[in-house]
C-alpha positions as CSV (number, residue, x, y, z in Angstrom):
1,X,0.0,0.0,0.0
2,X,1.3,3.6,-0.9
3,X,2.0,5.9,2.1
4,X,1.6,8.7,0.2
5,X,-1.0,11.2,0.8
6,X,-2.6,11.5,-3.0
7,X,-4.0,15.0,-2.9
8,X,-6.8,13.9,-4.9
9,X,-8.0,12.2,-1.9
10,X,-8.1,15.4,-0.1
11,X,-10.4,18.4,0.7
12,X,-9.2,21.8,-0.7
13,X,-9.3,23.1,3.0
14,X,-7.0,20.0,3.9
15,X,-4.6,20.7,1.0
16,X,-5.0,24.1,1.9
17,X,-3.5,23.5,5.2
18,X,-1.0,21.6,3.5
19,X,0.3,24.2,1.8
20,X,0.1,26.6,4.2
21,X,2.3,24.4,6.6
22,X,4.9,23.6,4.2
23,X,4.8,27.6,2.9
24,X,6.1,28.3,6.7
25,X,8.8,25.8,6.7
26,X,10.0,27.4,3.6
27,X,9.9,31.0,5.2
28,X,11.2,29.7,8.6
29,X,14.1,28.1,6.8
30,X,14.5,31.2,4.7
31,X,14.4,33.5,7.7
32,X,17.1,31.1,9.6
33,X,19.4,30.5,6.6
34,X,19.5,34.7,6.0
35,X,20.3,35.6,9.8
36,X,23.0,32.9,9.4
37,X,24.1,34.4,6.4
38,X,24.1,37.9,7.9
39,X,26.3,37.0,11.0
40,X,29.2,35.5,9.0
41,X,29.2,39.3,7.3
42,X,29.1,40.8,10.9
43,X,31.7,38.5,11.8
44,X,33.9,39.6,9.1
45,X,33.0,43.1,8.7
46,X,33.9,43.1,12.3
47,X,36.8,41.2,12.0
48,X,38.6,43.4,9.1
49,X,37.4,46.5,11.9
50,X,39.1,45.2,14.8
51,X,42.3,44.2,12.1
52,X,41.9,40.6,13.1
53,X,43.7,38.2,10.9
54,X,42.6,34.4,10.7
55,X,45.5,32.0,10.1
56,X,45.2,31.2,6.7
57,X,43.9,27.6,7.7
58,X,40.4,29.3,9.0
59,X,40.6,32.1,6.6
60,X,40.6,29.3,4.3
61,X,36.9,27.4,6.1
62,X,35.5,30.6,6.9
63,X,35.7,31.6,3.0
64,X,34.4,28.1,2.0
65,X,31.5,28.2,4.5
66,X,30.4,31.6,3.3
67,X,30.4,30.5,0.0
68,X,28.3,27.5,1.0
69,X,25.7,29.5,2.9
70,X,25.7,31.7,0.0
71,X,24.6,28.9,-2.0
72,X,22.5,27.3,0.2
73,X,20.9,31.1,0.2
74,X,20.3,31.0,-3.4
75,X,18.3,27.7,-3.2
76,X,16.3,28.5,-0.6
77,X,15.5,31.8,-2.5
78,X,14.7,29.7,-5.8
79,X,12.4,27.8,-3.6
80,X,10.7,30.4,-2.4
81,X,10.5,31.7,-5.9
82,X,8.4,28.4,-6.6
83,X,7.1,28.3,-3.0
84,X,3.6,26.5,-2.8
85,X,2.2,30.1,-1.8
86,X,2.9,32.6,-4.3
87,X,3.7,36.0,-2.8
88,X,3.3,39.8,-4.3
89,X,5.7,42.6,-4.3
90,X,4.6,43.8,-1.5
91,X,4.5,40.7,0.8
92,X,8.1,40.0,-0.4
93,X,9.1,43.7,0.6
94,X,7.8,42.3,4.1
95,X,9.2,39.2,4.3
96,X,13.0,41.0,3.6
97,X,12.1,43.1,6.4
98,X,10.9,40.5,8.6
99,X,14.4,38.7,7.4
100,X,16.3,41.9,8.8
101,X,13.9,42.1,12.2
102,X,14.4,38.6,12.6
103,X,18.2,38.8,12.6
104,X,18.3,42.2,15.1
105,X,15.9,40.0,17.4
106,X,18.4,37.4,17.3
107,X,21.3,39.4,17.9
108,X,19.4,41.3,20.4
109,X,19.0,37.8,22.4
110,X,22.3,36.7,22.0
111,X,24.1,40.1,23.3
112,X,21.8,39.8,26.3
113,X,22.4,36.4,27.2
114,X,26.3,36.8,27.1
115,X,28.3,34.0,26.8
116,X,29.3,32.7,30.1
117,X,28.3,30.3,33.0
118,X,24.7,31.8,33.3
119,X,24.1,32.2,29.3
120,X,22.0,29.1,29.2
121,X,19.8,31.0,31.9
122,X,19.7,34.0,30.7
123,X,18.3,32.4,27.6
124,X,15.3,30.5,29.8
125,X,14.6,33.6,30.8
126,X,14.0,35.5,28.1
127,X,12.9,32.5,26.2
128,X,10.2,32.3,29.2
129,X,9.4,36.6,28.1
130,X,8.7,35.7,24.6
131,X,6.2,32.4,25.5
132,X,4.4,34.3,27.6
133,X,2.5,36.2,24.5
134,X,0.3,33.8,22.5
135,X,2.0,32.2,18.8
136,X,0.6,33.3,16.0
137,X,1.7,30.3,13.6
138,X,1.3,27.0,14.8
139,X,5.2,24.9,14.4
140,X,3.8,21.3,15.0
141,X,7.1,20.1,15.1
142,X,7.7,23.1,18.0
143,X,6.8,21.1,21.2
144,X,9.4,18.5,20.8
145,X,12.0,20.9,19.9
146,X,11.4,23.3,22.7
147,X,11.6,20.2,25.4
148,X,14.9,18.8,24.1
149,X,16.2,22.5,24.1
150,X,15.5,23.0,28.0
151,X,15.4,19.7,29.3
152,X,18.7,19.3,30.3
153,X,18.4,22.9,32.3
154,X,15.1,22.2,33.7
155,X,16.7,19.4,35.5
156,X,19.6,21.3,36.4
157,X,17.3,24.2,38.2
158,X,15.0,21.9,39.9
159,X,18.3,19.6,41.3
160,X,19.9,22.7,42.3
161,X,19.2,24.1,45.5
162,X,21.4,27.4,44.4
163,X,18.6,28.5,41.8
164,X,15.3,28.6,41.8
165,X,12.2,30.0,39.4
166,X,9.8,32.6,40.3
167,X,6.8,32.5,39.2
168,X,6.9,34.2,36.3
169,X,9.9,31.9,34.7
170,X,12.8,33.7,36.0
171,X,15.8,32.0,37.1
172,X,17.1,33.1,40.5
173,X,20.9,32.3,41.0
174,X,22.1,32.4,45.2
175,X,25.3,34.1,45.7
176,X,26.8,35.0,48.7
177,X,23.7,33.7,50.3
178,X,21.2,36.2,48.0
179,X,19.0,35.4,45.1
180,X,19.8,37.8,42.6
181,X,18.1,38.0,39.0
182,X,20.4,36.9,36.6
183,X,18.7,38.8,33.3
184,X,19.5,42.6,34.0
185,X,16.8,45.2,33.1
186,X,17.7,48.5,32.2
């Protein structure tokens, strides 16, 4: 018997759905593979700044990568191009900008975790600010996903008796004896 779904066997709302879903993976992947794609540039742009020379071994991998996510760019682009959802002028205006956004927010949340001992905290933290308003697209592949990527730390906090979560997610660290708030607000 054939696994396959034959869309002929399906409602247009179902293959609707269908499309809809996979249109978001395409996006999603498109969004992710640009920010990626944007902090290599940083990375050198800052780099060439600071006159930071790579021995020529990495200067010779991060050339090779870049070309690579260059490429992989360009695919995901024809995709889109073809993407089972069509999209105007205007909604691909939006979606660059949302591609810009996207990577600010992400450089945004890495610059505020640090990278340290408490970075993996920090990042509960605000990951626990962001879940607290409602999605507005449905990831069915996001519950398992977002359980692998805490798991480890949830286990760590509750088996720790030197942190502790309020109740609005926050991880509380004791040092010297005090709890102290380990995401700093302005």
């Amino acid at each position: 018997m054939d696994s396959k779904i034959k869309t002929s066997d399906l409602t247009e709302a179902a293959v609707a759905e269908f499309r809809a879903d996979a249109n978001r993976k395409v996006n999603l992947t498109y969004l992710i593979a640009g920010a990626y794609v944007q902090a290599l540039e940083m990375t050198e742009k800052a780099m060439d700044f600071s006159n930071l020379e790579l021995v020529q071994r990495d200067k010779q991998l991060v050339k090779r990568i870049q070309q690579m996510s260059k490429g992989i760019i360009k695919l995901i682009e024809d995709l889109q191009e073809g993407s089972v959802l069509q999209m105007s002028a205007e909604d691909t205006l939006v979606h660059e900008n949302t591609l810009h956004m996207f990577f600010a927010l992400f450089m945004t949340i890495v610059s505020r975790a640090g990278i340290d001992k408490y970075s993996d905290l920090r990042l509960y933290n605000l990951y626990n600010i962001i879940t607290s308003y409602p999605a507005l697209v449905d990831f069915k592949f996001f519950q398992s996903k977002d359980h692998m990527a805490f798991a480890i730390l949830r286990n760590q906090i509750a088996n720790d008796p030197n942190m502790t979560e309020d109740s609005q997610g926050n991880i509380l660290v004791t040092v010297d004896g005090k709890k102290k708030q380990i995401l700093i607000k302005k």
